[in-house]
Every structure is written in structure tokens, then in C-alpha cells.
N, C-alpha and C positions, 0 to 999 in steps of 0.2 A: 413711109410705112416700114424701111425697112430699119430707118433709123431709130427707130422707135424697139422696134424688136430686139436690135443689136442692145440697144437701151437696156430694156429690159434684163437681155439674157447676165449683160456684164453686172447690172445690181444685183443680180442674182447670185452670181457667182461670188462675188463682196461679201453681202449677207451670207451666205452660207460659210465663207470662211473664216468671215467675223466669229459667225457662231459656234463655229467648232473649236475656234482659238478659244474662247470663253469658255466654251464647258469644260476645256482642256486644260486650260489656265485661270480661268476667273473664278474658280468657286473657291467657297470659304476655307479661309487656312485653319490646319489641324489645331486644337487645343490639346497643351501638353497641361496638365496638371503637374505639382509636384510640392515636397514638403522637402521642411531641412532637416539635417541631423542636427544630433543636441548630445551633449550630454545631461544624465540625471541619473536616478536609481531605477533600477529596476525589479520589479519581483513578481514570481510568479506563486501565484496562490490557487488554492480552492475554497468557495465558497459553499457553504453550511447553515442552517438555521437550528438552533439549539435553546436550550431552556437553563434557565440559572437556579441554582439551589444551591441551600448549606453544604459545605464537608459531612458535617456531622448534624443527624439531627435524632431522639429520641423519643419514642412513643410513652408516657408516660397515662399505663393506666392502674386499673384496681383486682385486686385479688380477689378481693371478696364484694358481695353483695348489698347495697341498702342505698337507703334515700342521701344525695348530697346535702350534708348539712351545713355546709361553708363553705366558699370560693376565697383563696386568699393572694388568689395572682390572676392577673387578667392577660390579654395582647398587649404584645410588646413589653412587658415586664420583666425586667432583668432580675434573675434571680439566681442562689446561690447552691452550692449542693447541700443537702440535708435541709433547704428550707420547707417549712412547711407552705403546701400552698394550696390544698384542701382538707377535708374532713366527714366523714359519712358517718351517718346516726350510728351508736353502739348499742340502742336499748337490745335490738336483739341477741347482742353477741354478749353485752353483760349477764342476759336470762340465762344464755345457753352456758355462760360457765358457774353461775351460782347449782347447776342441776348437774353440772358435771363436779361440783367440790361435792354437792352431798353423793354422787356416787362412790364417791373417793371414799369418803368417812361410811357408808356402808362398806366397802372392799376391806378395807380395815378392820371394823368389827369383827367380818364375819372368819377375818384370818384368825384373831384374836381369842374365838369360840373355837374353832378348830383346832387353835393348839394347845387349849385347855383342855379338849376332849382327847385332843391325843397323850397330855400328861396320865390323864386317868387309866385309857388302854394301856399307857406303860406300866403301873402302879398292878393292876389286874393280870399282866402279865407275869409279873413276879411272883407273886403269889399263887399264880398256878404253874410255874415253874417248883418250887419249894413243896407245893401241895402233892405232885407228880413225884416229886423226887422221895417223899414218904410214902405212894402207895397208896394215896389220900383221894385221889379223882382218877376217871377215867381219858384215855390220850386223849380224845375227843375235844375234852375242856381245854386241853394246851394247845389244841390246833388254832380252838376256835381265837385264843385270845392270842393269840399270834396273826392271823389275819385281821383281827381289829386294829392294830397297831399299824399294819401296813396300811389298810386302807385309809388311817385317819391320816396317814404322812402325805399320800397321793394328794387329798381333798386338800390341804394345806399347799402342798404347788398349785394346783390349779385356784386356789384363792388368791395367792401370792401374783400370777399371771394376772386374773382378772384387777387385784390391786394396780400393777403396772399400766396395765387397759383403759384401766378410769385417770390414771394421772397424765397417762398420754396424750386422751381426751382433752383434760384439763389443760392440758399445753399449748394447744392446735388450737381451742379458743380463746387462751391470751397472745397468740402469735393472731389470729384474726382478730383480736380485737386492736393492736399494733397498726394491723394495714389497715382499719380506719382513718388512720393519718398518713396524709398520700403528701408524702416530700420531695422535692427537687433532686434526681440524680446529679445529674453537672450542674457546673456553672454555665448560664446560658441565657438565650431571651426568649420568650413564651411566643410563637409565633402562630399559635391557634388553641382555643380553648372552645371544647366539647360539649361541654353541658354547663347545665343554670345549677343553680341554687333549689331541694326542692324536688328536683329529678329521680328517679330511681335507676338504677344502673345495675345490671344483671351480670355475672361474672358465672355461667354453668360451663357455657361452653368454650365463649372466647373473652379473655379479659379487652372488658372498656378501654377505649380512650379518652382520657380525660384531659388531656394536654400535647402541645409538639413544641418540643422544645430544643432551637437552636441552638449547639457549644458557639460557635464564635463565628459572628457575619463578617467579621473583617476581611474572613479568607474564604471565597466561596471559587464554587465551579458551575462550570459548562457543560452538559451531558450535548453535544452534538453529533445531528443524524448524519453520518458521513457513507456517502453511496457506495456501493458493491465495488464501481469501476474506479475510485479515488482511493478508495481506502488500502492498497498497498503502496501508496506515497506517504503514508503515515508514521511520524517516527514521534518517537519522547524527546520533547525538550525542542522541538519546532514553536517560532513564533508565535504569537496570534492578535489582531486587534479585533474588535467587535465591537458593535451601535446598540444599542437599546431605543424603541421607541421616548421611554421618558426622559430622552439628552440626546435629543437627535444628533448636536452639534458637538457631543463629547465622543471622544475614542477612549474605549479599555482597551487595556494589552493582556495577556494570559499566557502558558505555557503548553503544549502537550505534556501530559502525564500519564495517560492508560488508552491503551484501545480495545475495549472490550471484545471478545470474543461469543457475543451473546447477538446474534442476528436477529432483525424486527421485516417480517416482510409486509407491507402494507400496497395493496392493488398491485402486487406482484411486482413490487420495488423493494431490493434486500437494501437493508443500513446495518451501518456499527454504529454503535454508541462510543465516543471518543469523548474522554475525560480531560479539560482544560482549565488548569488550578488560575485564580482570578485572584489577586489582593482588591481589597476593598476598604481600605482605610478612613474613607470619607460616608462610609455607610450608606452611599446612593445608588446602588445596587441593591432591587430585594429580590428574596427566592419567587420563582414562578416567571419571570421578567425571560420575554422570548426576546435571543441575541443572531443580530447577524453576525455570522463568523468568516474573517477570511483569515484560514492557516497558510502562512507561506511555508511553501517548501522549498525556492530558494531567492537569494536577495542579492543585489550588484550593488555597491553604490557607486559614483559617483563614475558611471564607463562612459561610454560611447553607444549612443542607442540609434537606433534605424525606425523611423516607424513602421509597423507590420503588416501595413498595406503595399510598398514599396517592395519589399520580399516576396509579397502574392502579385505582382505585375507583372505579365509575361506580354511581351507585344508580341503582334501577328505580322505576315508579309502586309495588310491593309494597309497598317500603322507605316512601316516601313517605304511604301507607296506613296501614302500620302504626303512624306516626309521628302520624298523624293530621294530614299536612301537606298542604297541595295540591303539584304540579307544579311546579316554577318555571319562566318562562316560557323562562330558557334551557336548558333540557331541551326542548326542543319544536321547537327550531333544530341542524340540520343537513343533510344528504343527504337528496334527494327532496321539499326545496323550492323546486322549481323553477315552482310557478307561482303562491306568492306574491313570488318574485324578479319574474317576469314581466308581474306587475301594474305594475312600474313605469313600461314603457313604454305604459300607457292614455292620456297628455299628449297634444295635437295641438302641432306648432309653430307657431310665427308665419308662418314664409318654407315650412317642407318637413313635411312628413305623420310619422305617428309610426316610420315606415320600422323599421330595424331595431331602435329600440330594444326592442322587447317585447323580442326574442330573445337580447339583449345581456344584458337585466336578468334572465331566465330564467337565462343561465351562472350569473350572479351567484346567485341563487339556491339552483341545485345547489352554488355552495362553499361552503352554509352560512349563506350572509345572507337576512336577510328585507326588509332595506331597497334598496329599488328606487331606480335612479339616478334622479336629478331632472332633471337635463339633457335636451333636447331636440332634436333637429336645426337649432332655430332658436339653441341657443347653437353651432353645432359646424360654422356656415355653411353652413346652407341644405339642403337636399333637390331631391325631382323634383316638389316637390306635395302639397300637403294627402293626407288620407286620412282616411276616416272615423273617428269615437273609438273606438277600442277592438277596434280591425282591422288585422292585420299587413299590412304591405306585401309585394304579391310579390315572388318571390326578384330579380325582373330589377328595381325598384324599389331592393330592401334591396341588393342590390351595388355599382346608380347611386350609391347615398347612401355606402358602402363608400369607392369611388373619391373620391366627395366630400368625404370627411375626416366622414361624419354617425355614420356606427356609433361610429368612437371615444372618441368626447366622451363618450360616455354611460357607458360601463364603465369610463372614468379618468379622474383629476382635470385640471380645466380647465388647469392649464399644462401637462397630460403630453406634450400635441400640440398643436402648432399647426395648424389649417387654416382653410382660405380659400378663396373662390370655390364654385361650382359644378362639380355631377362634368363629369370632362373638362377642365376648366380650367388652363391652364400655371401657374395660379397656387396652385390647391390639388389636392387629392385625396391617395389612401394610396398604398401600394404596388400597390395592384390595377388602377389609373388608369393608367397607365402605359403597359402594353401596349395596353393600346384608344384613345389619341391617334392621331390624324392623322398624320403626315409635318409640317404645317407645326407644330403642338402640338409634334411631338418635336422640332423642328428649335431651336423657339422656345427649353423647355426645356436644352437642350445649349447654347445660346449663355446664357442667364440659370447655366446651372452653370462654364462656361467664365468667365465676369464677375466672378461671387463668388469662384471659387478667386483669379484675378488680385488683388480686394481683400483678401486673405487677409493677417493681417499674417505674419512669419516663422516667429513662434513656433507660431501658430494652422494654418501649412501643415504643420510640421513633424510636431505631431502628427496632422494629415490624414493626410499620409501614415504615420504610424506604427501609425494604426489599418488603412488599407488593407493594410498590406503584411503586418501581423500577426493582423489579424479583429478583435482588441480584443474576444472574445467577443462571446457571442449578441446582446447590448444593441449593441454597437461597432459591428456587423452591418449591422440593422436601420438602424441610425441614419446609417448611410453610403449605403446604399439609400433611403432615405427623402430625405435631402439631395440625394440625385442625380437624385431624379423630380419632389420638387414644387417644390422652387428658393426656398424659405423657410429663412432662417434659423434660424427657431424650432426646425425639426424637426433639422437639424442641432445645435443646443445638446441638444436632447431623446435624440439616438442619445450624442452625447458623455454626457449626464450616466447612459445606460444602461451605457452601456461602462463607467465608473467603478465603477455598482456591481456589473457581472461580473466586474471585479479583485477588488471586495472580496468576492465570493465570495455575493453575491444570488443571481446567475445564472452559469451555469453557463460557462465561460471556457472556449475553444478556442485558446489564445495557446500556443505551445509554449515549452518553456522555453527559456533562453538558453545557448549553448552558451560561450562567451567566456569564456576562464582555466579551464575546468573537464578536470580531467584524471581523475572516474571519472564517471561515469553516476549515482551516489549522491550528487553535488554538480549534477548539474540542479535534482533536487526541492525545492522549497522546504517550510517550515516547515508542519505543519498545521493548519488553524485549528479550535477547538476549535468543536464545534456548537453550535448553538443551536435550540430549539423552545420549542413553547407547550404548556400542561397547565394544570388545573384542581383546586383542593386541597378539601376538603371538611372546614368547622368544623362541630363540634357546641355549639352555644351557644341555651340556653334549651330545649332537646329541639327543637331544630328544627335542619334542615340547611341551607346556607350555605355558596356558591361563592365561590371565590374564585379568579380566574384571573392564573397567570404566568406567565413566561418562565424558561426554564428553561437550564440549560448541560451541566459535567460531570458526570458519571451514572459509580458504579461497579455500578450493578443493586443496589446494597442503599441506597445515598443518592445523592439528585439536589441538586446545589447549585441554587438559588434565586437568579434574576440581579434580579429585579421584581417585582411584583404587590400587591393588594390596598393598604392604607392604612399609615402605619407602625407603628401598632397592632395592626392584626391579625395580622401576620406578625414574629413574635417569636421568639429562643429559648425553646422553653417552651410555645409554640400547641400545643393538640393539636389534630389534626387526623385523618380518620376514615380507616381500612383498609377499617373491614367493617362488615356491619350483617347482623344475627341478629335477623330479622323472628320466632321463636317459632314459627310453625308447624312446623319443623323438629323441636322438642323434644319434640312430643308424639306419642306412639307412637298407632297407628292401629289399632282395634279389630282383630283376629285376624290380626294383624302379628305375627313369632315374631321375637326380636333383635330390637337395637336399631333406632330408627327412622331412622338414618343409616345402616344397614349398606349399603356398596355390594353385596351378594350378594344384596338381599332384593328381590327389586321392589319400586319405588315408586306409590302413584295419586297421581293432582293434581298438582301443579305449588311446591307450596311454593317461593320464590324465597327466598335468604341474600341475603349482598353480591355486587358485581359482585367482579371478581378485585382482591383485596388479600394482604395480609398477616394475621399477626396483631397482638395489641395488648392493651391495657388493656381489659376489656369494664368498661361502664354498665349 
């Protein structure tokens, strides 16, 4: 019996540590996904659906009134300018001017009678001129036939008028009986015709259309709805290709040309209309034809691309675990280190107390870094006073040192700023310093910035003033403000070399653009400059993982071209590099688990961790 138990207990013991070795050891090894680099092009676009239409197209309708009485151009019909290519009945515009000639030739007569009546009033007048001048009639009679003559002059204007009246008339219906014949303005192709043959066609209020007619299909455009959030990556003269349903397997190519300023809001989605000039040589393009559009805004050729899953990969400690790796120490650096940034300011200085640097090196921290500035107050000109190690200074303390030019030194590189003196001093401090001077401090300053403009050589004013009058962005700014408070040079070269790199697009540029020679609004904007960022690739070499950090540029969301990083070795066409990693726990299904053990319908327990977000890939 007891052998039996001793039995027992020792199989026990076997199995149990068989089984712990196995769940410790034996389970499934991790799958590492991973894809390679390549070279190819790359580019990034935005996608658009847009409608195709003529340049130019012209409504050709009628001026005047009546039944169509010919068609002499149909669809599709190419035709010429001045062709005729219809024709509306004239009987009534012939009626209406035969009744306008005999008005005529009445206006005429009745001038005709009137100036014969008025020769006679002149005749009657004379004679009682002569009759008067003997004593022969009474005044009466000379009055009278002196008003006759006038009045018969007036009747003869206003005859003459109504003459004018009727031949005007007379004009206005041989000029409508002309727009009877409805002629081709351009050379063009008829690409809709209006009416039959037969028709009547009303012109009171708004003239008919009787035709649309395209100038030339060779060259057409694109009117595309380009969204509220895209549409300030839009410049003139950006690429384009686009599909049409009828040539699924054909690519157009097109240009930017306009970006309309005309908003369409539809279910509370704003668009522009962007105008993209098409040749069409082969005439397989027609108007109306809805285009898919992809405008590239920028293009790589032939770089070094990353796929863009590979940049969205971040492993976990799981991953790491499974791999039997440790941590690496840059996995441990980012956000919410801020207070071993903070440790940097523990230093006492030589001349000023550790004042604000803790708090300086704390930002720093939060961005990520763990290396605390070394600088001191005693490199950055002085403080208000020592201060114990490893104790911030109070806020009225860290502002003195502020004004004093001591905070900066410490969170930028020692040429970034110049400073000098003690807070308060005409000769140093920041921008904060400034306001809290004296009268004679501000007095001093304004005559030492009055001094240096006068030694200014012409060129060096020039752009003084080019940065005042324009901001010279955020950097130009600052650095104009800064030269006007602390009266050192240095800080002046420090705003100029800021302003330099807010043109080139470091920092964020407030310069407006230049209006000079530019005749639309779509010639302000200047070129785009293609981005750039930073990201981190992930080799799998020797079953261990392995960072490698680059810089990064044009991204179409499926490939990221590759501007720097790592050795020239490691980053090769041909690197693979990791999407994903399939730690195993996932694979195995969980005792009175029904379906698979991935099903999203099924609850999960635990926590099983995969990759961070990638792609797929080749698994290991």
C-alpha cells in the first residue's frame, strides 16, 4: 500500500511538472508578419468625382417669335460660324413691315401738306406786313397771321418726328425679319438640338433655345467636387489622371487650372468646383461623362518606399514576452516623462540659483526626451541667487531669471539666444523684461535700438524693414520683438535666422502672399511643399526586434517613401521589416468556447495582445 501511494505521489509530481514545463514552454511560437522595402514611385493624391464638359459651349436661340420652318443642322453636326442652320416662318413679319412702309409713305405725305400750308401762311404773312405798313388793316390781322406761320412750323416737326417713328418701325421689322435666319455663331459641333420642325417658339420673355453648340471637343474639362477639408492642397498646374466608365481600362491625364470660389453645400457637405483642362484628341471623351479623379499633390519617383502598415506597428511588452525579449529602452520614452526631464534642472549655478530650469527641463520631458538640459543659469547670465539643490525657485524668482534671459539657455542650444546681464538690465533679458523696466531702462533701451538701426548697413535695413512690414512669420516675429527690447545683436541675428526658417516652412508663416502681376486669386498661392515626419520601422533579425528610426516624406496610405534612417545597410530594397506580430495566444481556443477563438460574436476572457495596428505580410 504504501508503495503504491509513494507511486502515486511521484507520478504526480512528473505530471505536474511536465505540465508546467509545457504551458511555459510548449505553446505556440509567436508569428512575426513582415513585408519588404522596394523601391518604386510614389504619390499622394486626392480623390474626386467630377463631370466632363466642353470649354466652351453656346446657347444658340431666337429673338423673335414664330413657327420653325426648317432645321438645317442636327446632333453632332459640325458646323461653321455664320452657317445657316435654321429658319422661322416670316409671313408674319413680312405683313407687319408692308403696314409699316405704308405708314411711312403716310408720315411723308402729311409732311408734305404741312409745308405747303406753311408756304401759304408765309405768302399771307407778307402781305399783311405791307397792308399794316399802309394803314390798310387793323394790328389784329398781323398778329393773327404771324401765329399762323408759327404754328404751321411746329406741325411740320412734329410730322417730321412721327416720319422718323414710322421708318424706325420700319427698321426693327426688317432687322426681325433677318433673325428669322438663326446662323451658327462659332465654329463648333451641335451637341443638342431643341426643337422639330413645325414647332412654335415664343421669344416675350426669355429667348428659346434652339441649339448647344460645342467650339471644340478636342479640349475639354473637368468641373470636380473637391471637399471643404482637401481643397486647400489645391494649386494650378497639379497633375491629374481620371477613369471614365466608357474606357474603364484607359487613363486621361489633365491639369489644374481654376478653383472656383463658388461653394455647393449638399446635406451639409461644402465642395469647390476645381476646373481641370483635359486634351482630347481622340474624341472619346464626351460632355456629361462622370470622371473619377485622382489629383496628385505630390510624386517620388523612383525612392525607397516603406509599406505604411510597417510605420503604424508599434509592439507591446506581450510581443516582447513572447519573443523572449526584454523592453528596449526606447519603448520606455515618451509622454508622461516629465519628471525624469525635470531632473535636469537638480544643477545649482555658479552666479544664479537652479531658478527655472527644473521646470524648463520638465517640458522637455513631456516631449519625449529623458535627457535633461545641462545648462545652468550661470551659462545664460546670471539669476537672482543661489537656491538650494534640488528646489525650484519661486514663480517671482523663475520670471526674474525669465526677464533675465536664464530660462532660455536651458531648453535651447547656446547660440539660440543671446543673453546678458541681470533681470532688469538694458542690456539683457527676454521679452518679459521689458514691461517691468523703469522709464530711464526704457529710455536707455529705445536710444541703444535707435543707434543700432542708424549703424544698420542698407541692405541689413532693408530687410528690417521687410520683416516689420510683413511679420516674416512666427520666428521674424519674435525676433523683431526681441531686438527691440534687449538691444543685443545676437538676438536680432537669432529672430532673423527664426524668420528664415518660417519661410521655409519650420514654423508656421503669417506673410501674406504677394499680390504683384497676379491677375486670379489661384496665382497667389505658391507651390506645396511636400511633408515631412518621423516614424520608426521594425526589423526582425535573429528572432529579436530591432528599431530603426526615420524620416519620412510622400505617403500614398499603402507606401511611405523613406528620406533617412538607420545605416546603409539596413535599409535596403529587400529589408523586411515587421507589420504584425501573432503572439499565439490568440490561436488557441479556450475550454467551452463554441467557434472559433477569434470570432468577434463570441466573448472573449483575458486579454490576449496580437500586433499593434499593421498590415498583413509574410508570417515566420
Amino acid at each position: 500500500m504504501k508503495k503504491l501511494i509513494v507511486t502515486l505521489i511521484v507520478l504526480a509530481v512528473i505530471g505536474g511538472g511536465t505540465a508546467a514545463y509545457y504551458m511555459r514552454k510548449g505553446g505556440p511560437e509567436p508569428t512575426v508578419s513582415t513585408m519588404a522595402l522596394s523601391r518604386g514611385d510614389v504619390a499622394e493624391t486626392v480623390q474626386a468625382t467630377g463631370t466632363l464638359g466642353a470649354v466652351k459651349t453656346v446657347n444658340v436661340g431666337t429673338q423673335v417669335s414664330g413657327v420653325v420652318q426648317a432645321l438645317y443642322a442636327d446632333f453632332n453636326h459640325i458646323v461653321k460660324k455664320g452657317q445657316v442652320i435654321a429658319r422661322l416662318d416670316p409671313s408674319l413679319i413680312q405683313t407687319a413691315i408692308e403696314q409699316r412702309e405704308a405708314s411711312v409713305t403716310r408720315a411723308e405725305a402729311d409732311l408734305d401738306r404741312l409745308r405747303v400750308s406753311l408756304a401759304d401762311a408765309d405768302r399771307k404773312l407778307e402781305q399783311a406786313k405791307k397792308m399794316w405798313d399802309k394803314q390798310l388793316i387793323p394790328k389784329d390781322q398781323l398778329d393773327t397771321a404771324e401765329l399762323n406761320v408759327k404754328t404751321m412750323q411746329s406741325q411740320i416737326k412734329s410730322s417730321e418726328a412721327g416720319l422718323v417713328q414710322a421708318k424706325a418701325d420700319l427698321n426693327s421689322q426688317k432687322v426681325n425679319l433677318d433673325h428669322t435666319v438663326i446662323t451658327a455663331p462659332i465654329d463648333g459641333i451641335v451637341i443638342q438640338r431643341s426643337v422639330d420642325e413645325g414647332q412654335t417658339v415664343q421669344s416675350s420673355m426669355n429667348a428659346p433655345t434652339l441649339y448647344i453648340i460645342a467650339e471644340d471637343l478636342t479640349k475639354m474639362q473637368v468641373l470636380a467636387n473637391i471637399d471643404e477639408a482637401e481643397v486647400g492642397r489645391m494649386r494650378q498646374g497639379q497633375a491629374v489622371t481620371f477613369r471614365v466608365d466608357a474606357y474603364p481600362t484607359d487613363t486621361f491625364y489633365g491639369t489644374v487650372s481654376q478653383v472656383r470660389l463658388q461653394p455647393t453645400t449638399v446635406q451639409n457637405v461644402v465642395t469647390y468646383s476645381t476646373v481641370i483642362d483635359v486634351p482630347n484628341p481622340d474624341l472619346k471623351l464626351k460632355p456629361g461623362m462622370t470622371a473619377s479623379v485622382n489629383i496628385e499633390i505630390a510624386r517620388r519617383n523612383n525612392v525607397l518606399r516603406a509599406p505604411a502598415a510597417a510605420l503604424r506597428f508599434r509592439p507591446t511588452n506581450d510581443m516582447f514576452a513572447a519573443l523572449k525579449q526584454e523592453v528596449p529602452p526606447e519603448m520606455n520614452r515618451g509622454p508622461g516623462r516629465a519628471a525624469q526631464g525635470g531632473q535636469g534642472g537638480q544643477g545649482q549655478g555658479a552666479q544664479g540659483g537652479q531658478g527655472a530650469q527644473g521646470t524648463r527641463g520638465g517640458f522637455n520631458g513631456a516631449s519625449g526626451s529623458t535627457a535633461a538640459p545641462q545648462a545652468t543659469d550661470a551659462q545664460s547670465g546670471g539669476g537672482r541667487g543661489a537656491a538650494p539643490q534640488g528646489q525650484r525657485r519661486p514663480a517671482a524668482a523663475a520670471g526674474s531669471e525669465r526677464q533675465g534671459g536664464g530660462d532660455t539657455q536651458g531648453s535651447r542650444p547656446s547660440g539660440d539666444r543671446a543673453a546678458g546681464g541681470s533681470a532688469g538690465s538694458p542690456q539683457g533679458g527676454g521679452r518679459g523684461g521689458f514691461e517691468n523696466l523703469t522709464p530711464e531702462e526704457r529710455e536707455a533701451r529705445r536710444k541703444q535700438m535707435e543707434q543700432r538701426l542708424a549703424n544698420m548697413s542698407p541692405e541689413e535695413r532693408q530687410r528690417w524693414d521687410a520683416r516689420m512690414r510683413e511679420g516674416g512669420g512666427r520666428g521674424g516675429r519674435n525676433g523683431s520683438r526681441d531686438g527691440s527690447q534687449d538691444g543685443g545683436s545676437a538676438r536680432q541675428g537669432d529672430g532673423q535666422a527664426r524668420s528664415e526658417r518660417g519661410n521655409r516652412g519650420d514654423q508656421p508663416s503669417t506673410a501674406r502672399p504677394s499680390t504683384a502681376g497676379a491677375t486670379t486669386i489661384d496665382a497667389l498661392f505658391a507651390p506645396l511643399r511636400p511633408a515631412e515626419g518621423r516614424g520608426r520601422l521594425w526589423v526582425f533579425a535573429n528572432k529579436q526586434l530591432r528599431s530603426v528610426n526615420v524620416r519620412t516624406g510622400v505617403t500614398d496610405g499603402t507606401w511611405t517613401e523613406i528620406l533617412e534612417g538607420g545605416d546603409a545597410s539596413e535599409l535596403q530594397p529587400g529589408t523586411e521589416v515587421v507589420t504584425n506580430v501573432v503572439t499565439g495566444l490568440e490561436q488557441q481556443a479556450r475550454p467551452g468556447q463554441q467557434g472559433p477563438a477569434n470570432s468577434p460574436l463570441m466573448p472573449q476572457r483575458g486579454n490576449p495582445r496580437g500586433g499593434g495596428p499593421g498590415g498583413g505580410g509574410r508570417g515566420r
